[in-house]
C-alpha positions as CSV (number, residue, x, y, z in Angstrom):
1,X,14.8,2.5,-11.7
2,X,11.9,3.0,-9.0
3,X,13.0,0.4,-5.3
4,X,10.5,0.1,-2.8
5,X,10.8,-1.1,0.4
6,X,7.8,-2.1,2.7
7,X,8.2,-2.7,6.7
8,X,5.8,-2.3,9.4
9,X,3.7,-5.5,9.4
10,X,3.3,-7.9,12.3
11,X,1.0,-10.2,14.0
12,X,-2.0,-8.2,15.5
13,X,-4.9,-9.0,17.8
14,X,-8.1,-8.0,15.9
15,X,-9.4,-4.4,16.6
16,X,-5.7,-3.6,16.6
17,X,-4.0,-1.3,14.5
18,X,-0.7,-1.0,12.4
19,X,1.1,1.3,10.1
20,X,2.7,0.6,7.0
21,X,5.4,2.2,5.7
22,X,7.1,2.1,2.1
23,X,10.2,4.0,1.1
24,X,10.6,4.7,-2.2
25,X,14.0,5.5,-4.1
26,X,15.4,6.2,-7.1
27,X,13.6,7.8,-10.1
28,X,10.3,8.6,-8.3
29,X,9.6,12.1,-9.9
30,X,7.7,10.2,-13.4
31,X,5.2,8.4,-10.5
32,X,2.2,9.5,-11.2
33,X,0.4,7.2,-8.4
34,X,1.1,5.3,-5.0
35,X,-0.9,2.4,-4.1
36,X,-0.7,-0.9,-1.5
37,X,-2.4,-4.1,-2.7
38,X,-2.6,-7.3,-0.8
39,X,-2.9,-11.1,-1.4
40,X,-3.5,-13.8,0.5
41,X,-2.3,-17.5,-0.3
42,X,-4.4,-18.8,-3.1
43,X,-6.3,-15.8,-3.6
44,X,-5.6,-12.6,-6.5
45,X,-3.7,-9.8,-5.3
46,X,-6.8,-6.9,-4.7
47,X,-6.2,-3.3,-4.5
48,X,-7.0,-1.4,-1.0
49,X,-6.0,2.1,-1.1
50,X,-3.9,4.3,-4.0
51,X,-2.6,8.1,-3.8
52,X,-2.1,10.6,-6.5
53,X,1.0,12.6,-6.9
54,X,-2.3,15.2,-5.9
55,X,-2.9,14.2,-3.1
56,X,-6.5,12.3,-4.3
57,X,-7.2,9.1,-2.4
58,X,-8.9,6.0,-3.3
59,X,-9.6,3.2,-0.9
60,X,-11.4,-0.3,-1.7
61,X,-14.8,-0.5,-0.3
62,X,-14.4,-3.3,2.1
63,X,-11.3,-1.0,3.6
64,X,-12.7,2.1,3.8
65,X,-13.4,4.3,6.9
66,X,-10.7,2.0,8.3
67,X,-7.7,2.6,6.4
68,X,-5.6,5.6,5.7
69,X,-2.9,6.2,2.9
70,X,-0.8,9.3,3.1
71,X,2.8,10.7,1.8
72,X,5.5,12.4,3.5
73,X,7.2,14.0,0.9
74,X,10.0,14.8,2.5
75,X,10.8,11.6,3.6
76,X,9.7,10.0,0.6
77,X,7.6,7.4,2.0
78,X,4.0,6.3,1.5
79,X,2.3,5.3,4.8
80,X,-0.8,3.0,5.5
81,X,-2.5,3.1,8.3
82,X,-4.7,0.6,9.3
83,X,-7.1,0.8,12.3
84,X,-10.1,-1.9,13.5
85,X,-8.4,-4.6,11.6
86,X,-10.2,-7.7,11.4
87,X,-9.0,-11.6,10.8
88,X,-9.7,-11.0,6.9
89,X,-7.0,-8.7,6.7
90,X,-4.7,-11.1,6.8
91,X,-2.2,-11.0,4.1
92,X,1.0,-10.0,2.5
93,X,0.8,-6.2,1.6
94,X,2.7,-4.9,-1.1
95,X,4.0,-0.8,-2.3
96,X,3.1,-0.2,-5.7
97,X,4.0,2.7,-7.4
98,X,2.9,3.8,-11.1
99,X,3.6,5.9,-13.6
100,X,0.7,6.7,-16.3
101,X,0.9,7.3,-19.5
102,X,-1.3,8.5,-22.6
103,X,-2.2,6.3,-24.9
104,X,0.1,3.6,-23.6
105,X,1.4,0.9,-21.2
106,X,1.2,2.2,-17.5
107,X,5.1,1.3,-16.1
108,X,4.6,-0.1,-12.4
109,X,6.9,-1.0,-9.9
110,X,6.5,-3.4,-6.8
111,X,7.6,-4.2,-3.2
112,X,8.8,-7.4,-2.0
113,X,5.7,-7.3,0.8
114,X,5.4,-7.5,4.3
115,X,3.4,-10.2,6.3
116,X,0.1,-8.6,8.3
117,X,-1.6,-11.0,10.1
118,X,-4.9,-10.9,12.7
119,X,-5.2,-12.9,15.1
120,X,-9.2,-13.4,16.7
């Protein structure tokens, strides 16, 4: 119903920068919420930045001042831009897209990922 395709990541020296991009198709009116998550081998998949269909922005503490989430409606595609990024931030970053409902089940969609890795 809702694809998503991720692209952008790379191998980076640390302090660099990269933009993440995720195109969306099909059925995307009903989203409600746009969103990259990350997760490293062996470790839970955490949350780093979300955008309402408003425009409101939510980033994850250890991302933010650093990171950037925006839309282009027009294009359909949810960017991330990432700036000072250290070794940590290594890991495979994933679109998520989400669709809220009252007084039941959110419906969420994912990515296949793309590979971001800092190098020292």
């Amino acid at each position: 119903q809702v694809q998503l395709v991720e692209s952008g990541g790379g191998l980076v020296q640390a302090g660099g920068s990269l933009r993440l991009s995720c195109a969306t198709s099909g059925n995307i009116f009903s989203i409600n919420v746009m969103g990259w998550y990350r997760q490293a081998p062996g470790k839970q998949r955490e949350l780093v930045a979300t955008i309402t269909s408003g425009g409101s922005r939510n980033y994850a503490d250890i991302v933010k001042g650093r990171f950037t989430i925006s839309r282009d409606n027009a294009k359909n595609t949810v960017y991330l831009q990432m700036n000072s990024l250290k070794p940590e931030a290594t890991a495979v970053y994933y679109c998520n897209a989400r669709r809220k409902r009252i007084a039941i089940t959110d419906l969420e969609y994912w990515g296949q990922g793309t590979q971001v890795t800092v190098s020292p």
